[in-house]
DSSP file (Angstrom, degrees, kcal/mol; ACC not computed):
  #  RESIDUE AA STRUCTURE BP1 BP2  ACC     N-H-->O    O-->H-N    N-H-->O    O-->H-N    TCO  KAPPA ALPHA  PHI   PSI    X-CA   Y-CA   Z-CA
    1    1 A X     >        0   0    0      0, 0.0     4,-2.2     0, 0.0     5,-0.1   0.000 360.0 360.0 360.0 -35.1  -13.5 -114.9   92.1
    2    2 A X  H >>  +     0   0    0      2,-0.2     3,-1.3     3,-0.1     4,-0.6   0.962 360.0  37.5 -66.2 -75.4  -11.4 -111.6   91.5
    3    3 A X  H >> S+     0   0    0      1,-0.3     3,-3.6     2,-0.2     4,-3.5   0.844 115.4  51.3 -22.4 -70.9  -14.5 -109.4   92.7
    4    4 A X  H 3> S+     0   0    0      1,-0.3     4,-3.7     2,-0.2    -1,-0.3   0.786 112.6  42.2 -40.6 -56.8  -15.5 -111.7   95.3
    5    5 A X  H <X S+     0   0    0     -4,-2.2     4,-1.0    -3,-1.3    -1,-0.3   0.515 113.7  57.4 -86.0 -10.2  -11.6 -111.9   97.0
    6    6 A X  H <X S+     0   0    0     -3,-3.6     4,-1.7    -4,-0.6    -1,-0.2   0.844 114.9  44.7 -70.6 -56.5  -11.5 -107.3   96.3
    7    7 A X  H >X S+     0   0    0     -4,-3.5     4,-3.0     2,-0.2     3,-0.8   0.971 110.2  47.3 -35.1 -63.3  -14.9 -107.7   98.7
    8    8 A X  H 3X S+     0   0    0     -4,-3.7     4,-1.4    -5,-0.4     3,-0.3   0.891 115.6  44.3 -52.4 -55.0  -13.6 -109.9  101.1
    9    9 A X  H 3X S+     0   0    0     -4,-1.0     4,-1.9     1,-0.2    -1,-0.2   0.717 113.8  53.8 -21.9 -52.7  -10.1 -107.6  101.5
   10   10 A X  H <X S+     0   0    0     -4,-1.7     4,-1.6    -3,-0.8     3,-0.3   0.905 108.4  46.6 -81.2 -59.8  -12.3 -104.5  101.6
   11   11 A X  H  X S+     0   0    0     -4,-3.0     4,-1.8    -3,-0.3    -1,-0.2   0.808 112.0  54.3 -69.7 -30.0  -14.5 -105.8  104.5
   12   12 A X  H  X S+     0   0    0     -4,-1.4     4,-1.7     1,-0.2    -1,-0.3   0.843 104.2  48.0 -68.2 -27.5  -11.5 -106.9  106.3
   13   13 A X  H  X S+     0   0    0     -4,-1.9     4,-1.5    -3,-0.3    -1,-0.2   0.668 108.5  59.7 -66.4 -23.2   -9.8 -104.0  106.3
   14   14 A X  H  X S+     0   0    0     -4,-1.6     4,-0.9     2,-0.2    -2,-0.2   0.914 111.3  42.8 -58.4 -49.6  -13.3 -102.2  107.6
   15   15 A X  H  X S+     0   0    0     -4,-1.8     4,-2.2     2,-0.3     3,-0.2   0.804 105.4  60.3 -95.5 -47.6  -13.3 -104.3  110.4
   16   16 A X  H  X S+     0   0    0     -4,-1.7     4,-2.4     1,-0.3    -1,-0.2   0.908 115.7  35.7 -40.6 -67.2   -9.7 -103.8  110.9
   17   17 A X  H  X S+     0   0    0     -4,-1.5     4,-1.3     1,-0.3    -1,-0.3   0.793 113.9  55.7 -74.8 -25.7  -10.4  -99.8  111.4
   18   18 A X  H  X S+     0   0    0     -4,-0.9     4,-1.8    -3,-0.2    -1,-0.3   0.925 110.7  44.5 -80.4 -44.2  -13.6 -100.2  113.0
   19   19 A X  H  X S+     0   0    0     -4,-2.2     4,-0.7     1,-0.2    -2,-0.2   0.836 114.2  50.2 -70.6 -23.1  -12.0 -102.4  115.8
   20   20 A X  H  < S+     0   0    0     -4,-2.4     4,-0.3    -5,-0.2     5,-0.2   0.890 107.5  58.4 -82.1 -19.5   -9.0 -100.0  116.1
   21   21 A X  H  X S+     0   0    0     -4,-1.3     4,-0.7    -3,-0.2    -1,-0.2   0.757 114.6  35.1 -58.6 -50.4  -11.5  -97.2  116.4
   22   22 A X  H  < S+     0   0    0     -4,-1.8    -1,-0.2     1,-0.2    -2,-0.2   0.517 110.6  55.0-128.3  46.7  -12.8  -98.5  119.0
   23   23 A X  T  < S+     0   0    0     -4,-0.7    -2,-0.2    -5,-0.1    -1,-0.2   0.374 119.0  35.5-112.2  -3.0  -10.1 -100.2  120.9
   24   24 A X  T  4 S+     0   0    0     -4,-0.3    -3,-0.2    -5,-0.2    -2,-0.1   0.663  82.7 119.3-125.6 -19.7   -8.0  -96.8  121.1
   25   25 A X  S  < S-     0   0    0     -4,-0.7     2,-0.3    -5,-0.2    -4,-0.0  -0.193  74.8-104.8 -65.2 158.3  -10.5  -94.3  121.4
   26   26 A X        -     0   0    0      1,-0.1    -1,-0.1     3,-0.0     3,-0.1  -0.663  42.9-107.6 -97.8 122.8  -10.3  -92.0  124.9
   27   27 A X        -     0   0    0     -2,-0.3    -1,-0.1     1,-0.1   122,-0.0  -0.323  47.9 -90.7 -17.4 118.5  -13.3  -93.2  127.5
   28   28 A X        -     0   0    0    122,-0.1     2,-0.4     2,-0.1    -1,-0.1  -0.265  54.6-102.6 -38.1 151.8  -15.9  -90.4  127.5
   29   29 A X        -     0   0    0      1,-0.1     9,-0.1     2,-0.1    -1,-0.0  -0.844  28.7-143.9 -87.2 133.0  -14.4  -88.1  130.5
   30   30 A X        +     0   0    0     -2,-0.4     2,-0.2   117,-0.1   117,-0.2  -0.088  63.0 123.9 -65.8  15.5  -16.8  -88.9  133.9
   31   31 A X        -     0   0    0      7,-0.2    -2,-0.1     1,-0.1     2,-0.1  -0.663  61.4-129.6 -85.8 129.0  -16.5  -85.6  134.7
   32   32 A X        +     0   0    0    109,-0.2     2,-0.4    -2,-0.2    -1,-0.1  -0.388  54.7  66.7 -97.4 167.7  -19.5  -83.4  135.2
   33   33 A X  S    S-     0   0    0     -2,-0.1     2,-0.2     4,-0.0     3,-0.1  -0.924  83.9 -35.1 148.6-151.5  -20.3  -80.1  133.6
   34   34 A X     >  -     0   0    0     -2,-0.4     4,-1.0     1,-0.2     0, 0.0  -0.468  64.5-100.8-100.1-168.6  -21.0  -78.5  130.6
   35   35 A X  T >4 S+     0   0    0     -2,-0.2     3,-2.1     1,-0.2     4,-0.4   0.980 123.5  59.1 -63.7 -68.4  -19.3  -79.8  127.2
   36   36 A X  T 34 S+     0   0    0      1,-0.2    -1,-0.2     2,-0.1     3,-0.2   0.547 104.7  48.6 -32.7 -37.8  -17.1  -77.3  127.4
   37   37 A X  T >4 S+     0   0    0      1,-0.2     3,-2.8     2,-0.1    -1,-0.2   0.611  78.9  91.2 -56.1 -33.3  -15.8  -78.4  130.7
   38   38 A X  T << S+     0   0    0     -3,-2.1    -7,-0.2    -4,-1.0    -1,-0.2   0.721  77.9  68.7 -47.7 -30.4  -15.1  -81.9  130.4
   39   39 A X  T 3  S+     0   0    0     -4,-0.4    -1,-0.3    -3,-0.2    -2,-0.1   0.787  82.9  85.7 -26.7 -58.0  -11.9  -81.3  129.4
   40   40 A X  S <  S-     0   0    0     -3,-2.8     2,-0.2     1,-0.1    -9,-0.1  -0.090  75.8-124.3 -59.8 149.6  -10.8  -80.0  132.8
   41   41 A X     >  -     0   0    0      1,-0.1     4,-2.4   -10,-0.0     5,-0.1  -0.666  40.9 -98.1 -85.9 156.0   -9.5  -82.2  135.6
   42   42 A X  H  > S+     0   0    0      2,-0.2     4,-4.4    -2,-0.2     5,-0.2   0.908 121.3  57.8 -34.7 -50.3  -11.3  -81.8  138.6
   43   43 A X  H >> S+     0   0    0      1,-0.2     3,-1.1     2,-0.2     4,-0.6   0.752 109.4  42.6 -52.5 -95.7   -8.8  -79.5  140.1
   44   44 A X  H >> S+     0   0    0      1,-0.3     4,-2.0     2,-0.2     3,-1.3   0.672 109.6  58.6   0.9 -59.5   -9.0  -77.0  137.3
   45   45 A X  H 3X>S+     0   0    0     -4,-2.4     4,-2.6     1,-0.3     5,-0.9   0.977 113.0  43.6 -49.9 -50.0  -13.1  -77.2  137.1
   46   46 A X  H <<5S+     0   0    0     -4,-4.4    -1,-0.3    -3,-1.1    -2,-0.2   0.459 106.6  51.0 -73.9  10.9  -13.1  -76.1  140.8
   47   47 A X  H <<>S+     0   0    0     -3,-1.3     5,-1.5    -4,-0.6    -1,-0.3   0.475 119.0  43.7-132.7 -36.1  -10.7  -73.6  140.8
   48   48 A X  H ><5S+     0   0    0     -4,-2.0     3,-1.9     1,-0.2    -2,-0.2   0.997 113.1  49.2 -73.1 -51.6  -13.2  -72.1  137.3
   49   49 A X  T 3<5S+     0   0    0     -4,-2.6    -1,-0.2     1,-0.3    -3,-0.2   0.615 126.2  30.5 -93.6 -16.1  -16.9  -72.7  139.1
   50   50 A X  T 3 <S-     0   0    0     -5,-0.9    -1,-0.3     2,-0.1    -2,-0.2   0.563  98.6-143.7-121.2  24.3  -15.4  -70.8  142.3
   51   51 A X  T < 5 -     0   0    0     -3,-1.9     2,-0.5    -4,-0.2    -3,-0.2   0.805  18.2-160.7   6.8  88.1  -13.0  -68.5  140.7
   52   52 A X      < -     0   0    0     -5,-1.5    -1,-0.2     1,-0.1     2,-0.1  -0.739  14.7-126.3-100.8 143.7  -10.1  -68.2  143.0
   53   53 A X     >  -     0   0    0     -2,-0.5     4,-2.5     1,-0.1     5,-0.3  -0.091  42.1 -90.5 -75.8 175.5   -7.7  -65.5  142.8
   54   54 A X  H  > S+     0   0    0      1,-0.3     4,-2.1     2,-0.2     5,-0.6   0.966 132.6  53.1 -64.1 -65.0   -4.1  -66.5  142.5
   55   55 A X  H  > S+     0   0    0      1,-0.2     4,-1.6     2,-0.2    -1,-0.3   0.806 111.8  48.2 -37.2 -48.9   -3.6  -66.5  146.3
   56   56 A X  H >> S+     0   0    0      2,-0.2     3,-2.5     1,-0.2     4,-1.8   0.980 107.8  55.5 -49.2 -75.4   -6.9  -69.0  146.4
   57   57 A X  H 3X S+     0   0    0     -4,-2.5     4,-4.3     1,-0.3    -2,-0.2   0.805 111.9  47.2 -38.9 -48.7   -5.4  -71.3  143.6
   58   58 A X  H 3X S+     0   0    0     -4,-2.1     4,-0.8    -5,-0.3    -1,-0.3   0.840 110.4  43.4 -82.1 -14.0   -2.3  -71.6  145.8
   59   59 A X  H <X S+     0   0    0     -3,-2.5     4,-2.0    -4,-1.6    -2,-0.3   0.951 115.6  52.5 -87.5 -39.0   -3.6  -72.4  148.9
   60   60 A X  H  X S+     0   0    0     -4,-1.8     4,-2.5     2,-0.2     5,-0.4   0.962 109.3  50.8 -42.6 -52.9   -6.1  -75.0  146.9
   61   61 A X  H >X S+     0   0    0     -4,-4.3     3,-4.5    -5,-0.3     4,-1.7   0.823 113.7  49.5 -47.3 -77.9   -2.8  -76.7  145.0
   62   62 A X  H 3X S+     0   0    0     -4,-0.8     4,-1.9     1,-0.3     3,-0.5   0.664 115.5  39.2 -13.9 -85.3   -1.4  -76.9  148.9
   63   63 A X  H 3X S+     0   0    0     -4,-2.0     4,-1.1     1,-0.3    -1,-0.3   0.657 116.2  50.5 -64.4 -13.5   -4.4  -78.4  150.1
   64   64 A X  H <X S+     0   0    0     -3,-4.5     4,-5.9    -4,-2.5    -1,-0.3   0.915 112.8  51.9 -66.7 -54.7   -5.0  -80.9  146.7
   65   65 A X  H  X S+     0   0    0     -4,-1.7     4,-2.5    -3,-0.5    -2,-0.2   0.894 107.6  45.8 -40.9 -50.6   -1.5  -81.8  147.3
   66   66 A X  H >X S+     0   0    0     -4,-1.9     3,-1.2    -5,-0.3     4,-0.8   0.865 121.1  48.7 -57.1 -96.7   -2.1  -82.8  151.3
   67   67 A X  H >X S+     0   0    0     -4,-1.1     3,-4.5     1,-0.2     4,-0.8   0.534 109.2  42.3   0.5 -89.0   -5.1  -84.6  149.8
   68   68 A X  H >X S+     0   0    0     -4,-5.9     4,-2.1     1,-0.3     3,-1.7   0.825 110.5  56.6 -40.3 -60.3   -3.8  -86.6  146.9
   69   69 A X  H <X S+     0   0    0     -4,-2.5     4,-0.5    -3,-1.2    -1,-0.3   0.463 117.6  42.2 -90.9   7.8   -0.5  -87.8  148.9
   70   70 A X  H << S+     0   0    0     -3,-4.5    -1,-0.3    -4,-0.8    -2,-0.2   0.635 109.7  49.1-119.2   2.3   -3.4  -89.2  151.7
   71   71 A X  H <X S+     0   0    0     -3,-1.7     4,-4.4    -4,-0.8     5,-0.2   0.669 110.3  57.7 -83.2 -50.6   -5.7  -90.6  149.5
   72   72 A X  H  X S+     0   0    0     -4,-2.1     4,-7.5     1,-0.3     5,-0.5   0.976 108.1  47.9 -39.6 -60.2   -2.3  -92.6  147.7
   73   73 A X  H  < S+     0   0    0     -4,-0.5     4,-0.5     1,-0.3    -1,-0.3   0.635 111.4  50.5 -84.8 -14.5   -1.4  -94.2  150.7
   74   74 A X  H  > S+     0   0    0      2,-0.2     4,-2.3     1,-0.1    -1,-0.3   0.897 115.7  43.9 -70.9 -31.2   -5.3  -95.4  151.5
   75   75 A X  H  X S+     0   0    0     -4,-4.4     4,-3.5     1,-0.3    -2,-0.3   0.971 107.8  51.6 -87.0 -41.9   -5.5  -96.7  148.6
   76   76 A X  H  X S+     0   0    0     -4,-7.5     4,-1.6    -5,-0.2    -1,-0.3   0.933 115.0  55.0 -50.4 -22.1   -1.8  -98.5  148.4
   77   77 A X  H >> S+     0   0    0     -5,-0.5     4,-2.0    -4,-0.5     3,-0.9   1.000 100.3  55.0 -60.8 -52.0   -3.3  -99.8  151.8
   78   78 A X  H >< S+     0   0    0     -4,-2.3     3,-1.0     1,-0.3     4,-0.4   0.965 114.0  41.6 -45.7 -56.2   -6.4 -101.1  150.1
   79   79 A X  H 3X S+     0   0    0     -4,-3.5     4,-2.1     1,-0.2    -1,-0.3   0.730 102.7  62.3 -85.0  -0.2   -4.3 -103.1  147.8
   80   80 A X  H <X S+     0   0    0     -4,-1.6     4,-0.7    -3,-0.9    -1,-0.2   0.791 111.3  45.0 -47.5 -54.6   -2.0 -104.3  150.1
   81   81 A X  H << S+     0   0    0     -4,-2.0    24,-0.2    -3,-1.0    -2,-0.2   0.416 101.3  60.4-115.1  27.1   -4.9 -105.9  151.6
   82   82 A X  H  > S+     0   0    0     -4,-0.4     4,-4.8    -3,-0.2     5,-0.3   0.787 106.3  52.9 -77.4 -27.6   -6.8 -107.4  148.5
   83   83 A X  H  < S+     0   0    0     -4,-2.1     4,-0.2     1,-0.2    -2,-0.2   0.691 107.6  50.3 -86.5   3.4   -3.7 -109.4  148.0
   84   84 A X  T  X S+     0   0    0     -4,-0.7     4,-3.1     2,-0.1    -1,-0.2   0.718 114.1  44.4 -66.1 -66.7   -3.9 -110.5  151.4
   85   85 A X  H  > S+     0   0    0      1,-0.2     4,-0.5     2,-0.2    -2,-0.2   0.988 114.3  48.9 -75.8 -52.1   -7.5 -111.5  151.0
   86   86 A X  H >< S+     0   0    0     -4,-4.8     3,-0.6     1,-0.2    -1,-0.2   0.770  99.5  61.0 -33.4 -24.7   -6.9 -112.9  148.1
   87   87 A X  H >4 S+     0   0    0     -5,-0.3     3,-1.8    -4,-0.2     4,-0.4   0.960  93.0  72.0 -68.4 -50.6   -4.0 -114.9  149.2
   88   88 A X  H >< S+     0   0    0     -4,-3.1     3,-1.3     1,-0.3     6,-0.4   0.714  76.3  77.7 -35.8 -27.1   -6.6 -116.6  151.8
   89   89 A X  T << S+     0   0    0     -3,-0.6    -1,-0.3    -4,-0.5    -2,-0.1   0.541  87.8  65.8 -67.4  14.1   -8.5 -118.7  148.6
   90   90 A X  T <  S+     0   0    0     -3,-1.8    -1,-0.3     4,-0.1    -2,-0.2   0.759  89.3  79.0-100.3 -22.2   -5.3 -120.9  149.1
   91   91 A X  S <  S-     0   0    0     -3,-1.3     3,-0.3    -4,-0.4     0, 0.0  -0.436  81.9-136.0 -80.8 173.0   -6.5 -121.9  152.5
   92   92 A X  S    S+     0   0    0      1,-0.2    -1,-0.1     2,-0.0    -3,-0.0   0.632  98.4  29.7-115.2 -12.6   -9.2 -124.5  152.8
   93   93 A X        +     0   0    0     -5,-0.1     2,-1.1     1,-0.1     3,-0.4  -0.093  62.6 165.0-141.0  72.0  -11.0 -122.5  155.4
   94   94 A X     >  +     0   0    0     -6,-0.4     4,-4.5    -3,-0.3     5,-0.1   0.080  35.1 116.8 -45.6  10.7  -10.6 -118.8  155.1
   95   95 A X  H  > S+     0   0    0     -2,-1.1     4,-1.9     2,-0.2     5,-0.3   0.935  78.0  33.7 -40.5 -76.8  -13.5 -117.5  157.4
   96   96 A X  H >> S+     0   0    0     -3,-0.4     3,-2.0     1,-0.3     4,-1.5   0.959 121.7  43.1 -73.5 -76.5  -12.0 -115.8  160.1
   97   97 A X  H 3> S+     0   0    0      1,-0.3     4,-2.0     2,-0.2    -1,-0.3   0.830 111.3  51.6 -18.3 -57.1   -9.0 -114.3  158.5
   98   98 A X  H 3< S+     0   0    0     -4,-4.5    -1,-0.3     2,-0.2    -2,-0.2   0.447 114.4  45.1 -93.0  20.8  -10.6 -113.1  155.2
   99   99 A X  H <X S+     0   0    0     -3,-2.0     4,-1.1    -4,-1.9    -2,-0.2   0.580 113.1  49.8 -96.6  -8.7  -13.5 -111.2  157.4
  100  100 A X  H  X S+     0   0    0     -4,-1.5     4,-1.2    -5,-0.3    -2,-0.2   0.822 116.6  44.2 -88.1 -45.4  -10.6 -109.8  159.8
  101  101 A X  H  X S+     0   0    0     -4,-2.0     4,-2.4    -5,-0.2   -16,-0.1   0.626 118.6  41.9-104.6 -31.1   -8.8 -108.7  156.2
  102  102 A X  H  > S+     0   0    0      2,-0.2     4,-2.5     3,-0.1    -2,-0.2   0.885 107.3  61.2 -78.8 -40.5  -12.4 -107.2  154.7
  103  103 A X  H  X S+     0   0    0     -4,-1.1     4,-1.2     2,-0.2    -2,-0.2   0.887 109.3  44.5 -15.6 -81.3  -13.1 -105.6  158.3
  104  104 A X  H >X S+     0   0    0     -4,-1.2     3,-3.8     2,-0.2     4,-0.7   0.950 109.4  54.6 -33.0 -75.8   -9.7 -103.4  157.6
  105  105 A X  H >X S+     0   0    0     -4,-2.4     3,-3.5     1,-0.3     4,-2.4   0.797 110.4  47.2 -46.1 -68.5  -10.6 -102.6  154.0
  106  106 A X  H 3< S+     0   0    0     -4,-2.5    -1,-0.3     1,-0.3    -2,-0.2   0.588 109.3  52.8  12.1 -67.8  -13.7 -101.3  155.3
  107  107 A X  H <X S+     0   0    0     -3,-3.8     4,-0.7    -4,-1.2    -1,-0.3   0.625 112.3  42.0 -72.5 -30.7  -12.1  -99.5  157.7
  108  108 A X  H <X S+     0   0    0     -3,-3.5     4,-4.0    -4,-0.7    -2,-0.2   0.847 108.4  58.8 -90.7 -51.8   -9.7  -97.8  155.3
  109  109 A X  H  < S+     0   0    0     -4,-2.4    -1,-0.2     1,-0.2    -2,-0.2   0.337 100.4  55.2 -65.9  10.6  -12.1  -97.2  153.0
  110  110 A X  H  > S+     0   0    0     -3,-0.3     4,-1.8    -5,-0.2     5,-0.2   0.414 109.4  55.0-122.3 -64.1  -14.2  -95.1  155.7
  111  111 A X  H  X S+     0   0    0     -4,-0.7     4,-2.6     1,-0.2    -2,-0.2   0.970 103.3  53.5 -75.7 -36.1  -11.0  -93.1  156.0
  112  112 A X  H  < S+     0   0    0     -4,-4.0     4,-0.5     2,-0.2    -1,-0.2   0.892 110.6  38.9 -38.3 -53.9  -11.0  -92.5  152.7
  113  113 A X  H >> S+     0   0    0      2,-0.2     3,-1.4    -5,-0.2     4,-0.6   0.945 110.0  65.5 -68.7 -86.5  -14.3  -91.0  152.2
  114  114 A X  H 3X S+     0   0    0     -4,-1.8     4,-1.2     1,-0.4     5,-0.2   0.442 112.2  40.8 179.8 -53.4  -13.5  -89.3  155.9
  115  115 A X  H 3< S+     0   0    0     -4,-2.6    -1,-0.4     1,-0.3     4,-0.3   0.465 105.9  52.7 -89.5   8.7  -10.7  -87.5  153.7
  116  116 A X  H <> S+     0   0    0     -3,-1.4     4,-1.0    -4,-0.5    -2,-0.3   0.719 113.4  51.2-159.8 -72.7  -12.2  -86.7  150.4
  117  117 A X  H  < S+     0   0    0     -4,-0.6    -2,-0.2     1,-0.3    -3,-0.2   0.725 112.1  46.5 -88.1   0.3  -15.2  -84.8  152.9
  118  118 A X  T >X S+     0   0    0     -4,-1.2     4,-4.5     2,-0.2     3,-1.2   0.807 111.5  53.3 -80.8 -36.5  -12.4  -82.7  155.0
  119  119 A X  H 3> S+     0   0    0      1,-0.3     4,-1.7    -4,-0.3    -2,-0.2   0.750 105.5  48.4 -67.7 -24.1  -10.9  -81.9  151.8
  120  120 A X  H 3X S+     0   0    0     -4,-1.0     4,-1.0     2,-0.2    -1,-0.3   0.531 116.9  44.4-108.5  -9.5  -14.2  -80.5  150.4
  121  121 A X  H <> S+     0   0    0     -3,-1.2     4,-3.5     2,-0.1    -2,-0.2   0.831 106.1  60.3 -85.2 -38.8  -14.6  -78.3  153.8
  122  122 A X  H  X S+     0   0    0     -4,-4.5     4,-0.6     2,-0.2    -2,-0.2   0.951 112.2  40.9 -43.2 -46.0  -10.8  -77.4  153.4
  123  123 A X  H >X S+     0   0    0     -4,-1.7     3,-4.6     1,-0.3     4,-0.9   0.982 106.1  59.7 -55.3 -57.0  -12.1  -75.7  149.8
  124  124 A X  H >< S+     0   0    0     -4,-1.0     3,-0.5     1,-0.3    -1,-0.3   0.835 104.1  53.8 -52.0 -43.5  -15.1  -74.3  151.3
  125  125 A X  H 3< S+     0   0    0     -4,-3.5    -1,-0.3     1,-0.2    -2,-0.2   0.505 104.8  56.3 -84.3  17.8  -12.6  -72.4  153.6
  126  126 A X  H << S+     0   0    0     -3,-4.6    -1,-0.2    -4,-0.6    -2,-0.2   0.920  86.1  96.1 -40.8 -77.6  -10.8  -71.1  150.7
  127  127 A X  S << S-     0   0    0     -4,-0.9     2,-0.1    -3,-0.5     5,-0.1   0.254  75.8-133.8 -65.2 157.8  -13.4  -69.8  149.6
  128  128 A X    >   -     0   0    0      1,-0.1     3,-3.1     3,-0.1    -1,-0.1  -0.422  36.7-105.8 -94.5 163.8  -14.3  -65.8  150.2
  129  129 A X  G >> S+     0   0    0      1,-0.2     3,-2.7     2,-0.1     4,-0.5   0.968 122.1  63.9 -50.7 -38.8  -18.3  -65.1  151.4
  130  130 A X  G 34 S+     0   0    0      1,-0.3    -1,-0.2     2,-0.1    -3,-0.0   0.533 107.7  43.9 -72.1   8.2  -19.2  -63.8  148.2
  131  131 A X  G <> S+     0   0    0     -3,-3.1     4,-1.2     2,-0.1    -1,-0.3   0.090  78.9  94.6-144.1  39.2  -18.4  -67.6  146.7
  132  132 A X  H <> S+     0   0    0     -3,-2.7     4,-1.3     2,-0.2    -2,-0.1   0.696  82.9  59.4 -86.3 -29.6  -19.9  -69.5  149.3
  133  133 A X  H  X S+     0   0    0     -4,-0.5     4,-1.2     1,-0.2    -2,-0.1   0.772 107.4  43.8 -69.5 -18.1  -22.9  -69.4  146.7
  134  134 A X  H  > S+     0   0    0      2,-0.2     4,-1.6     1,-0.1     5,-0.3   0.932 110.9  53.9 -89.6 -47.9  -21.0  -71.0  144.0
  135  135 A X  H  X S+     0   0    0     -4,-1.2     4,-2.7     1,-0.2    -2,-0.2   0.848 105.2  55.8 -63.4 -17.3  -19.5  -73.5  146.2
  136  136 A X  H  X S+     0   0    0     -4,-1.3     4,-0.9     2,-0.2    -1,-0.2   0.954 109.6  43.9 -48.1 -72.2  -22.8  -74.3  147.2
  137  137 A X  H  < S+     0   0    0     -4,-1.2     3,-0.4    -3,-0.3    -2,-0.2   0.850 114.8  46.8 -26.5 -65.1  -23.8  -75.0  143.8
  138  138 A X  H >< S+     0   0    0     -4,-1.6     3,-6.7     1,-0.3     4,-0.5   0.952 100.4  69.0 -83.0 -50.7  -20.8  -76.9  142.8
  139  139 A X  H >< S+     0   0    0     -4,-2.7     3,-2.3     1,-0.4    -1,-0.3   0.763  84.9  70.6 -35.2 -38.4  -20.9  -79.2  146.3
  140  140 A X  T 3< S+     0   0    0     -4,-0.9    -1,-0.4    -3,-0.4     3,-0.4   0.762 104.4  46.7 -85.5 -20.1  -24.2  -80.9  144.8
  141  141 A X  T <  S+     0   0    0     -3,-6.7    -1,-0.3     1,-0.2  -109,-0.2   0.176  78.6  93.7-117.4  35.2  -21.4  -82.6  142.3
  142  142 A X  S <  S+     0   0    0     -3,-2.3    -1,-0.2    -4,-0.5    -2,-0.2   0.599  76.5  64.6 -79.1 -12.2  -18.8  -83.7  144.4
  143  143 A X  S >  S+     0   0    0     -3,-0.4     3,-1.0    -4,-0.3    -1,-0.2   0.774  99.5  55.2 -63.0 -42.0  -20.3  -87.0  144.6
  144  144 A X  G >  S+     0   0    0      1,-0.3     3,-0.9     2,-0.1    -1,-0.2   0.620  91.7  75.5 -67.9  10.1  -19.6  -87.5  140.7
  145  145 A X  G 3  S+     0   0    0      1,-0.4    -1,-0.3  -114,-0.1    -2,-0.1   0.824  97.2  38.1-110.1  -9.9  -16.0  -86.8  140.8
  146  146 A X  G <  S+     0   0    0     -3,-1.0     2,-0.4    -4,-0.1    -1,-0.4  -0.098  86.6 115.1-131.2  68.6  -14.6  -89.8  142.2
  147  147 A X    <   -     0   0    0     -3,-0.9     2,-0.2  -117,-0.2  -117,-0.1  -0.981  67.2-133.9-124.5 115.2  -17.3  -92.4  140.1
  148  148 A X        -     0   0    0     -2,-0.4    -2,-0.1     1,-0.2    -3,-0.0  -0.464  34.3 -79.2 -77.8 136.0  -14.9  -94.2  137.9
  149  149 A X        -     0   0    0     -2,-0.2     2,-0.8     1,-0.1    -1,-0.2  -0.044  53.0 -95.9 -29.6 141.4  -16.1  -94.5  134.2
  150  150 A X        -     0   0    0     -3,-0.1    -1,-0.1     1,-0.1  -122,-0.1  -0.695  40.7-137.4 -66.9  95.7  -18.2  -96.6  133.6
  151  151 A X        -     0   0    0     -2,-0.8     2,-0.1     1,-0.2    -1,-0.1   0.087  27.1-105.7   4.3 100.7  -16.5 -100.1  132.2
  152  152 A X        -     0   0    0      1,-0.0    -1,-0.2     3,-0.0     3,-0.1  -0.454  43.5 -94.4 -71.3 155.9  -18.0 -102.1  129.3
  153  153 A X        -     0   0    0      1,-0.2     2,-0.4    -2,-0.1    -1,-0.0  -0.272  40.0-126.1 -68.8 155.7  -19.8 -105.3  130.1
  154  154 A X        -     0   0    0     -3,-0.0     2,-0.3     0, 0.0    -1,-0.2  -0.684  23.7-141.8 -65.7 108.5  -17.6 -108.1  129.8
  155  155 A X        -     0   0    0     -2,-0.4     2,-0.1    -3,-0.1    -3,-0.0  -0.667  16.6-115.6 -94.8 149.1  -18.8 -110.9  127.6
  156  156 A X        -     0   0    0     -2,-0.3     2,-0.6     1,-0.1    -1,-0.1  -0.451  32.0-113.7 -81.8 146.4  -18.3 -114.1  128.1
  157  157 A X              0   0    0      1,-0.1    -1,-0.1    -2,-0.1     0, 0.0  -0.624 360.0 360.0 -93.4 141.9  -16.1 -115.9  125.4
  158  158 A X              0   0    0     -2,-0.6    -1,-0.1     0, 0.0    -2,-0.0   0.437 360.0 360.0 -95.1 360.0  -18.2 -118.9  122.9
């Protein structure tokens, strides 16, 4: 009985650390690159794989800055109008309203993308001739950079 209730202790406290292990642990970074890179936030990576001079790096913050504060305000739009479309499942027939509410998102989300591919011509004109071939390069993973981690599946609870 002594053994047996030392086991039991033992195992719980394995499980203990094995769930905290992986209930705290940092998301792999979705960030492409080498190992060595993952580290970096986007800004940083582009600023390395096109090596800007200081004067580049500050006109890139500028223009990251412009970015980011228009990117904020699509996306507070977006959620502005899930809880709008959401709100609709309290009506008993939400057709025409929650496709006039989906319509918007759409539409915002459009403008999004819209800004996100001026932003990535604003770099390109950063950049000096001799590192139009690196931006070149780098452009083919500008799609990855705003693919949210992936989520683990969600299990249903027994």
């Amino acid at each position: 009985v002594k053994w047996l209730s030392t086991a039991v202790i033992g195992l719980l406290l394995l499980n203990l650390v094995v769930v905290s292990i992986l209930l705290f642990r940092k998301p792999p970074h979705p960030f492409p690159g080498p190992e060595e890179n993952r580290r970096l936030n986007p800004r940083e990576y582009i600023m390395e794989k096109l090596r800007f001079d200081e004067k580049q790096k500050a006109a890139y913050e500028a223009a990251v800055f412009k970015h980011r504060n228009s990117i904020d305000e699509r996306e507070n739009s977006i959620k502005e109008l899930k809880k709008r479309l959401y709100a609709t499942l309290l009506n008993s027939q939400p057709g025409a309203a929650k496709d006039s509410i989906e319509t918007q998102i759409q539409l915002v989300q459009k403008e999004i993308e819209d800004i996100h591919y001026a932003h990535f011509l604003e770099i390109k004109a950063i950049c000096r001739p001799d590192q139009i071939a690196l931006y070149n390069e780098l452009s083919k993973e500008f799609a990855s950079f705003f693919i949210p981690p992936k989520r683990p599946p969600h299990l249903p609870e027994k």
